[in-house]
Z-matrix of the N, CA and C atoms (Angstrom, degrees):
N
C 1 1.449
C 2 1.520 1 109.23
N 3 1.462 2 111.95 1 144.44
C 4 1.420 3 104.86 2 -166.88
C 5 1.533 4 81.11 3 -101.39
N 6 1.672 5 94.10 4 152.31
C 7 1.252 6 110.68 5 155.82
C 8 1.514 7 141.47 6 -114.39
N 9 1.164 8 130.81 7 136.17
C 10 1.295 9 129.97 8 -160.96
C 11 1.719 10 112.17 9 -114.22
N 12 1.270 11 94.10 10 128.41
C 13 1.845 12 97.55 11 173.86
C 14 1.453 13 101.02 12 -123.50
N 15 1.681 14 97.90 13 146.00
C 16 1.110 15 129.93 14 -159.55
C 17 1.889 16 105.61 15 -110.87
N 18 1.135 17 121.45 16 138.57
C 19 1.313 18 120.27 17 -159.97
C 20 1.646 19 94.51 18 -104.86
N 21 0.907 20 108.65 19 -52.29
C 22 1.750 21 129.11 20 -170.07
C 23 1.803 22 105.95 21 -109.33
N 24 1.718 23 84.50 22 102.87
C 25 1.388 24 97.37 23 -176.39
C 26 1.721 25 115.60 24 -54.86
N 27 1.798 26 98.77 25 -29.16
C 28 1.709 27 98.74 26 179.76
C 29 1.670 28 127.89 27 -62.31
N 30 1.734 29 107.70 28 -16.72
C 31 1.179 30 113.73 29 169.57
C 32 1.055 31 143.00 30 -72.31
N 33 1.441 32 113.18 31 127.97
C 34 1.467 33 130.21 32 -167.36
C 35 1.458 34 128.97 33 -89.82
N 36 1.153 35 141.71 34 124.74
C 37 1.378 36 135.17 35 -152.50
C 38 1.420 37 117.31 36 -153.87
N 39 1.840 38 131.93 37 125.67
C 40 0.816 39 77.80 38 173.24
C 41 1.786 40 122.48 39 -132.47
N 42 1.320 41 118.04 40 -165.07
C 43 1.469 42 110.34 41 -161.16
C 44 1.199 43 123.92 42 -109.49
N 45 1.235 44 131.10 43 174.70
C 46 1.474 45 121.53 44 170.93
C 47 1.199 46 102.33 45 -95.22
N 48 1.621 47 125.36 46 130.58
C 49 1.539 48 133.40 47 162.59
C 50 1.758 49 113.49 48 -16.40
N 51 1.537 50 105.35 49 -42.83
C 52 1.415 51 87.53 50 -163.18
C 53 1.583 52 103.43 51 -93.00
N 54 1.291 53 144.01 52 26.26
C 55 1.250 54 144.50 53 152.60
C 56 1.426 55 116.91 54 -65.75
N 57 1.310 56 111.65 55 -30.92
C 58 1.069 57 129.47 56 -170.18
C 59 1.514 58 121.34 57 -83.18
N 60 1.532 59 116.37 58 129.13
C 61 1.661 60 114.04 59 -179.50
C 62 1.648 61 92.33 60 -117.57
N 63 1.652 62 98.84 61 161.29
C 64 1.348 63 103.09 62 158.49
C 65 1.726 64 112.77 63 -86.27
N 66 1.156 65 107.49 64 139.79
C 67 1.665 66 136.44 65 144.22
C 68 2.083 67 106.09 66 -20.56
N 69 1.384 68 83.24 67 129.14
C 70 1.488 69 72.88 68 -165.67
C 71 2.077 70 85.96 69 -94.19
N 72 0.676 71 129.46 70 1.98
C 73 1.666 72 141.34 71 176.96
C 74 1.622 73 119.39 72 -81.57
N 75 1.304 74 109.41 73 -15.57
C 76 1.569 75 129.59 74 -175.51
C 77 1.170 76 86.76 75 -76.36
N 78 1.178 77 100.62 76 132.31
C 79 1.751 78 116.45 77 172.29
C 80 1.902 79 105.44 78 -90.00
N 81 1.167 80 129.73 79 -35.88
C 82 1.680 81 129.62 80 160.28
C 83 1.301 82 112.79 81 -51.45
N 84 1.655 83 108.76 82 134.32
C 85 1.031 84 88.49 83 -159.20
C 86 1.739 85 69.74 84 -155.99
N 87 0.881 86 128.95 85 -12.06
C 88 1.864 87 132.26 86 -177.39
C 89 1.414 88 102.28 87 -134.73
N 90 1.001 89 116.87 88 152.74
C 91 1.857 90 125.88 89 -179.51
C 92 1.428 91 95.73 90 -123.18
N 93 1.190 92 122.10 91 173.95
C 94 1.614 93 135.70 92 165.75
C 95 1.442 94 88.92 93 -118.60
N 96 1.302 95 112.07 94 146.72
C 97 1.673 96 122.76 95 -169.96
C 98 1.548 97 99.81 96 -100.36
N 99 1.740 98 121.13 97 -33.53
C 100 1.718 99 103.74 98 150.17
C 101 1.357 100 125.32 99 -57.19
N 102 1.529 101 125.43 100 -43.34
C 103 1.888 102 118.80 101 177.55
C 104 1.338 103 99.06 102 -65.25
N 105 1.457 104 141.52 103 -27.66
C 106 1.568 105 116.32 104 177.63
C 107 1.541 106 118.38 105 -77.91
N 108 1.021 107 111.66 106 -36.35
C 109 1.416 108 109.40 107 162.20
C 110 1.603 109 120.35 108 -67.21
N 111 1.327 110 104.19 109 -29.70
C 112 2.176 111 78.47 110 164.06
C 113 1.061 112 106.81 111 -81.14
N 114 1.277 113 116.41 112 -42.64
C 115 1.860 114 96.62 113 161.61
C 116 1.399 115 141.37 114 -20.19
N 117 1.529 116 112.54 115 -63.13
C 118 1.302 117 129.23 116 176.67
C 119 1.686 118 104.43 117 -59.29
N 120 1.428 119 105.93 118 -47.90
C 121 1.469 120 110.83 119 -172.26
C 122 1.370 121 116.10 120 -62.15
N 123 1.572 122 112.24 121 -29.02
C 124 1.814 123 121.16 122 167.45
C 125 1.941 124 97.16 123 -63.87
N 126 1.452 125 97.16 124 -76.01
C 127 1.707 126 99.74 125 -166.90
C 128 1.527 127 98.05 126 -34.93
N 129 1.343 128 144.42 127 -34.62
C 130 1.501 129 122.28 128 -165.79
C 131 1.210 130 117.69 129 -97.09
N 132 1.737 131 112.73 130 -7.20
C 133 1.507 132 108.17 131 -172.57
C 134 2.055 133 92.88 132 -92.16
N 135 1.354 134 98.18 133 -53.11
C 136 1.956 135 117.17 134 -168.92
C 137 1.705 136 100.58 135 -84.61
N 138 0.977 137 107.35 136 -20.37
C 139 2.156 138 98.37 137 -174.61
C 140 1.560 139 99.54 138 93.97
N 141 1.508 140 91.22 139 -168.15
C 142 1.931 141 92.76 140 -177.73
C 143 1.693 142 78.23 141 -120.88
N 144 2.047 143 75.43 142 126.17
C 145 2.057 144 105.35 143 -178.52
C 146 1.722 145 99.05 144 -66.21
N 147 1.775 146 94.14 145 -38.36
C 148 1.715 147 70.02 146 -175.23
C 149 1.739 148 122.09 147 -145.55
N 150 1.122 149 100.04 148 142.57
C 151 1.769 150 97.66 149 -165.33
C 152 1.387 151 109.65 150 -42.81
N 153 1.571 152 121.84 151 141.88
C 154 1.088 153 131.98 152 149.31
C 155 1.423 154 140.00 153 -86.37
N 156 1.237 155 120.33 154 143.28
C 157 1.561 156 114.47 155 -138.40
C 158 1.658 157 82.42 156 -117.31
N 159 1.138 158 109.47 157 135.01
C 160 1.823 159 121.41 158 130.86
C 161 0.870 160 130.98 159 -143.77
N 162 1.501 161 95.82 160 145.72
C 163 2.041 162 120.08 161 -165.22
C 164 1.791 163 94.13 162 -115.44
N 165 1.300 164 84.94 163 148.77
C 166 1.159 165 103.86 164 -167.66
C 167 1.860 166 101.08 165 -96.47
């Protein structure tokens, strides 16, 4: 896996899903497959309210 460093923490970029791991500190760890879909169904009607962050 390549890795990428970032100079300027303000920069925004974005990634392919599969670069991405979960956090072994996240306490979620199961979804309900009805709460992701009202989810999805909010994000497509309102957008996403709030930025999502990753730290490297």
């Amino acid at each position: 896996m390549n890795t990428t460093t970032i100079a300027n923490a303000t920069e925004y970029r974005n990634l392919p899903l599969a670069l991405l791991t979960e956090s072994k500190t996240n306490p979620r760890r199961t979804f309900e497959n009805d709460s992701l879909e009202e989810l999805a169904g909010s994000i497509r009607t309102q957008g996403n309210v709030e930025c999502t962050e990753i730290t490297a």
